[in-house]
C-alpha positions as CSV (number, residue, x, y, z in Angstrom):
1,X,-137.4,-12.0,240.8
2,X,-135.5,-8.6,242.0
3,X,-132.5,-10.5,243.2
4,X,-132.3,-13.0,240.7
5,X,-132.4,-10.4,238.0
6,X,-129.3,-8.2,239.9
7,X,-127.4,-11.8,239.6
8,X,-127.8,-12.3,236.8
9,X,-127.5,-8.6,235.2
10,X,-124.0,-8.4,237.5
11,X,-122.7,-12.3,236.2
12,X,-123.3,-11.3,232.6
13,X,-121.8,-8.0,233.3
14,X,-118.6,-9.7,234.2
15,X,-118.8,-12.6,231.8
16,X,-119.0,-10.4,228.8
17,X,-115.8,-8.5,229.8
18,X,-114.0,-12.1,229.3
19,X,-115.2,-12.8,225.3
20,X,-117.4,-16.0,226.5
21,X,-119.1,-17.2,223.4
22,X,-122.4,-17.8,225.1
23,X,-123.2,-20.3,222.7
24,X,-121.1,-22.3,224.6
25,X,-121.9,-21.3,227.7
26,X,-124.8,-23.5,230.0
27,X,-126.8,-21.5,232.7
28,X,-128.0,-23.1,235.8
29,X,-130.7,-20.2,237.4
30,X,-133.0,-20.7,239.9
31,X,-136.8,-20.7,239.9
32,X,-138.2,-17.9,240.7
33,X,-140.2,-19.0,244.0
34,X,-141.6,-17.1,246.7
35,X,-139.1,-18.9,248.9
36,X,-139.3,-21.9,251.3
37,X,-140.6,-20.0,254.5
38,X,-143.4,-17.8,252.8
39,X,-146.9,-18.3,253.9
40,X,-148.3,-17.9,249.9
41,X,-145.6,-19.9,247.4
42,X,-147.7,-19.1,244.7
43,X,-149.0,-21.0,241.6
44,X,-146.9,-23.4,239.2
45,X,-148.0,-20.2,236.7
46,X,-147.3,-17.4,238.5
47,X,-143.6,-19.5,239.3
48,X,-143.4,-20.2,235.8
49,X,-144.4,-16.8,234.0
50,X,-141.7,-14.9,236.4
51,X,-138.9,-17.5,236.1
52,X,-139.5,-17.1,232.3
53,X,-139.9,-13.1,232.2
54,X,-136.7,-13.1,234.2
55,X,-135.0,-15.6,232.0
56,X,-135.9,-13.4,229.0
57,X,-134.9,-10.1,230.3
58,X,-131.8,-10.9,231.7
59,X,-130.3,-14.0,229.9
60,X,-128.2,-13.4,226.3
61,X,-130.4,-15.0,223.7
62,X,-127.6,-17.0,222.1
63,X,-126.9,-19.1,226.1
64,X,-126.8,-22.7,224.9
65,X,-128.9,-23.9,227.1
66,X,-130.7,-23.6,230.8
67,X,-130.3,-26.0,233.5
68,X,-132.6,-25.7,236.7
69,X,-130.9,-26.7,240.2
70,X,-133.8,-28.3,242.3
71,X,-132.7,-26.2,244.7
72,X,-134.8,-28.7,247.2
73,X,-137.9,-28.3,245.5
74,X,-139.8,-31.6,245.5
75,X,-139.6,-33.9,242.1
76,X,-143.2,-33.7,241.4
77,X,-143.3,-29.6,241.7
78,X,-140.3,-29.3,240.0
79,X,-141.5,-31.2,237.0
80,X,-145.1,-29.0,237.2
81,X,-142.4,-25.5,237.5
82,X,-140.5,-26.8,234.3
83,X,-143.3,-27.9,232.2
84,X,-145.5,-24.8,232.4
85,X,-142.2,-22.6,232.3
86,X,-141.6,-24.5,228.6
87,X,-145.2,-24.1,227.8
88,X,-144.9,-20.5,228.5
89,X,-143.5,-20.0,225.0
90,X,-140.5,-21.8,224.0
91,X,-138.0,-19.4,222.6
92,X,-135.2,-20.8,225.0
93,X,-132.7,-23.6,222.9
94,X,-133.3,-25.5,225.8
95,X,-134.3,-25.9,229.4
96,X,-134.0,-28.6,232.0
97,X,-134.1,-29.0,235.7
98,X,-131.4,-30.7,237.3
99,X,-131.2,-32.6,240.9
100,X,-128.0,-32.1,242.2
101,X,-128.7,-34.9,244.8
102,X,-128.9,-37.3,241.9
């Protein structure tokens, strides 16, 4: 969560400076996981409450939209991540995970 939030902070640092409209603008984050190697990965909740706390602290509320990379997660836990992280509260315009081997 740490390092995604310093990318994102530093990217819409740097975007702002250009006069984006952001309501044109499509992100494509990460989860936030505990990473492929570690021992616990966690719940689909506990991925799914800190992708969206991230998302809401560190994302401009007028992005168009937000669309997940798979980033190698599996189909079926990336559809369990995305559901719950909608079901966390939907105040996103729209979220959507993405397999960019598809």
């Amino acid at each position: 969560a740490e390092v995604t939030s310093k990318v994102l902070l530093g990217i819409f640092a740097e975007v702002g400076k250009t006069g984006l409209d952001y309501s044109l603008a499509i992100l494509k984050p990460n989860m936030i996981t505990a990473g492929e190697e570690a021992v616990d990965q966690g719940s689909v909740e506990d991925v799914a409450q800190k992708t969206f706390q991230v998302l809401m602290e560190n994302v401009p509320e007028n992005i168009a939209g937000i669309n997940f990379l798979s980033g190698g997660i599996n189909d079926e836990l990336s559809e369990q991540y995305l559901n719950r992280t909608l079901t966390t509260q939907v105040s996103l315009r729209s979220l959507s995970f993405v397999d960019r081997y598809r």
